[in-house]
C-alpha positions in Angstrom: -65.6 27.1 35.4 -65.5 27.3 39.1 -66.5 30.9 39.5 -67.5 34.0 37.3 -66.4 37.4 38.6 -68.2 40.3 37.2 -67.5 44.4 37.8 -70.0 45.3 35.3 -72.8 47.4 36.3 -71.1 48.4 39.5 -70.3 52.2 39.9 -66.6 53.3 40.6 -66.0 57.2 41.9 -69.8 57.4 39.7 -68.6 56.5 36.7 -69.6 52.6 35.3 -66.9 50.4 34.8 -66.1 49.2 31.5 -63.3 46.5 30.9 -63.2 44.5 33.7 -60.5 41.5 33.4 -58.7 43.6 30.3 -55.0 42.1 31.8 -55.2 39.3 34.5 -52.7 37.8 36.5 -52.9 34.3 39.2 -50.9 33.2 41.9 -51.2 30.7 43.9 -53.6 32.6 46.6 -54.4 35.5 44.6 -56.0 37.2 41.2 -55.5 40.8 39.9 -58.0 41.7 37.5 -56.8 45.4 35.3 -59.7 47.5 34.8 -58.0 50.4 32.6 -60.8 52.7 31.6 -62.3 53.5 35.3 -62.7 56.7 36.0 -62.6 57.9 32.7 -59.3 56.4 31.8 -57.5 56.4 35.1 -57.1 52.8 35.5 -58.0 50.2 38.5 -57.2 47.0 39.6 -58.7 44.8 41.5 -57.4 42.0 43.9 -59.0 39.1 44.8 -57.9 36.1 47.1 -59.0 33.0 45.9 -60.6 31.9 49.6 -63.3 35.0 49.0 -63.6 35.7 45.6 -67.3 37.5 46.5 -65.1 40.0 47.4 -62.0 42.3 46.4 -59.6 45.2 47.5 -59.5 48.1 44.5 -56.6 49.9 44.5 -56.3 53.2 41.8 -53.1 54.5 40.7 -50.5 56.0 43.4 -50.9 60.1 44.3 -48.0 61.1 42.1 -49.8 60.3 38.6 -52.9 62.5 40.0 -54.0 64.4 37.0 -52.8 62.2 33.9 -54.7 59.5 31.7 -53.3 56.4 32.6 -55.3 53.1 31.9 -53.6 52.0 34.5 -54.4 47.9 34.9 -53.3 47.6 31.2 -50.9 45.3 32.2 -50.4 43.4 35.6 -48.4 40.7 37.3 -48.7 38.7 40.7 -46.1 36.7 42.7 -46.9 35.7 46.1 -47.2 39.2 48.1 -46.0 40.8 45.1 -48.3 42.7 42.3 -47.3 45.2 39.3 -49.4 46.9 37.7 -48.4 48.9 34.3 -49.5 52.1 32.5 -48.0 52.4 29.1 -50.2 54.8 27.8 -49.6 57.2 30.9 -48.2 61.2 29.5 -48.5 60.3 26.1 -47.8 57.0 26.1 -44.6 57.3 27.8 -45.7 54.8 30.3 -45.2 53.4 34.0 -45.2 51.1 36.7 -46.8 50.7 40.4 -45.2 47.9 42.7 -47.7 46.9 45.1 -46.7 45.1 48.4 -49.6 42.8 50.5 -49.5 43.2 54.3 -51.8 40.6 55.6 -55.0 41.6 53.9 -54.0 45.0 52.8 -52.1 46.1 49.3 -50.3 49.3 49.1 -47.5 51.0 46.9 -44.4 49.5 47.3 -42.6 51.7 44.9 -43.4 53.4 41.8 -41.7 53.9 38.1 -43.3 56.4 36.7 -40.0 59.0 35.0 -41.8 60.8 32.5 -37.9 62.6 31.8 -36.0 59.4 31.3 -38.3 58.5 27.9 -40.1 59.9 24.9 -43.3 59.9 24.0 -44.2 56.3 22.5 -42.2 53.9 24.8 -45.1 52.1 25.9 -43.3 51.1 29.7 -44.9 48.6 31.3 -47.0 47.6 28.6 -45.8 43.6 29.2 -44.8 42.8 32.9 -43.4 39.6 34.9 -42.3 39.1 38.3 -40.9 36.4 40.3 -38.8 36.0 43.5 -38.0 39.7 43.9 -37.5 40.0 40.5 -39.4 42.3 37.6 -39.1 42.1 34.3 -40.9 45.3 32.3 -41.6 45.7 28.8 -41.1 48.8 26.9 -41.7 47.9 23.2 -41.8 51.6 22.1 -38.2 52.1 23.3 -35.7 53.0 20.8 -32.2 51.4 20.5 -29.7 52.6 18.0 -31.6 54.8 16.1 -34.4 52.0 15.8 -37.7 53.8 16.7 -39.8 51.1 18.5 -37.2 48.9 18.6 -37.9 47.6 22.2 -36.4 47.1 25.3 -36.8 44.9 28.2 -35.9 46.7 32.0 -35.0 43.9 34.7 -35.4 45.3 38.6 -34.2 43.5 41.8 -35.5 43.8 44.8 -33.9 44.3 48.2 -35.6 44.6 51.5 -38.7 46.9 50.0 -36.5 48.4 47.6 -36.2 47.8 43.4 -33.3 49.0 41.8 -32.7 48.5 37.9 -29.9 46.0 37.0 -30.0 45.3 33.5 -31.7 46.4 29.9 -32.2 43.6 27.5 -32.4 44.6 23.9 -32.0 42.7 20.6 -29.7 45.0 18.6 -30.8 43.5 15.6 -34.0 44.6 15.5 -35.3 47.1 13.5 -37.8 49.8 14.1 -41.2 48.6 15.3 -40.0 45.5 15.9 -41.6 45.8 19.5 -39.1 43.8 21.5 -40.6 43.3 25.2 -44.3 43.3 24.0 -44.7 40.2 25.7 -43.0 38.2 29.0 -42.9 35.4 30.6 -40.7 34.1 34.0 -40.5 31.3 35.6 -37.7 30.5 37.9 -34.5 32.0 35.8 -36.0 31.8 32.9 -37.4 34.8 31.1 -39.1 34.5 27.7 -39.2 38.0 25.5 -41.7 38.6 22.7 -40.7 40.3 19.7 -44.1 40.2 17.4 -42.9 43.0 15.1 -39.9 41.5 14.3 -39.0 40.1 10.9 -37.9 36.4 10.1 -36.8 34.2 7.1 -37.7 37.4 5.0 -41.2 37.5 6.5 -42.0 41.2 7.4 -43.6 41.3 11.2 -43.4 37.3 11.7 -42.3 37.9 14.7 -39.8 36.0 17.3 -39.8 35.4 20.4 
């Protein structure tokens, strides 16, 4: 163990923070830590670099979600001077996600997904996240697909000077309702690996595939 971070105990906009470290993510100089219940369900995170951990920059969810439950920090991903941070329970659990951008020391809001018109109720986006060299991958397990409630889907974004624009959806069209495609992901290099634990297999309901 070579440190132990703790947020318990300390007061946030005077309310006690409760489920410090719910999603984590490392880079190479860098730790976000997802706190989604501060301020009553709003959601944090918290960024450390790993050359002060004693210390951390919060950062709460950007001005146009004011007014709506997130648990924002739910889900989070780091990659070099790249963060996202998802909210999938945001508007009844329609979901969202916050690209944050490091300048220096300082992390702001590179640009948001948060289209409460595009889904319905139950898509869960940005419950599973993964980024790599201006690339994000975001999961929306609650998506439909042909009929298939909570079939999943998986949203890829590029990035192009500080701009993400959506280039493909990944679905199985296979799956069957509640199958939860995009729960989980993983990416490394041009590899992306897509969890599917509701899915079934060999006759196994809910094995799950990945």
């Amino acid at each position: 163990v070579e440190a132990t971070l703790q947020a318990g105990g300390v007061h946030e906009s005077s309310r006690m923070v409760r489920d410090f470290g719910y999603a984590l993510a490392a880079s190479d100089m860098h730790l976000i830590a997802g706190i989604p219940s501060s301020n009553d369900d709003e959601g944090a995170v918290r960024i450390f670099a790993w050359s002060a951990l004693g210390s951390s920059t919060r950062i709460g969810p950007p001005p146009v979600t004011e007014g709506i439950d997130l648990r924002y920090g739910e889900a989070v991903a780091i990659f070099g001077d790249t963060a996202a941070v998802g909210a999938p329970a945001a508007l009844n659990e329609i979901g969202g996600v916050d690209v944050l951008r490091r300048a220096e020391w300082s992390w702001s809001s590179e640009q948001t997904f948060f289209d409460f018109s595009r889904w319905p109720p139950g898509t869960n986006f940005g419950a599973a996240l993964a980024l790599g060299q201006d690339v994000l991958a975001v999961g929306a397990p609650g998506a439909d697909v042909a009929q298939e409630r909570g079939a999943g889907r998986v949203l890829i974004y590029t990035r192009s000077g500080s701009s993400w624009s959506e280039v493909a959806q990944l679905v199985n069209m296979n799956a069957r309702a509640g199958a939860n495609f995009g729960a989980a992901l993983a990416l490394e290099g041009d590899l992306l690996v897509i969890g599917e634990p509701g899915a079934d297999f060999n006759g196994i309901r809910e094995a799950g595939l990945v």
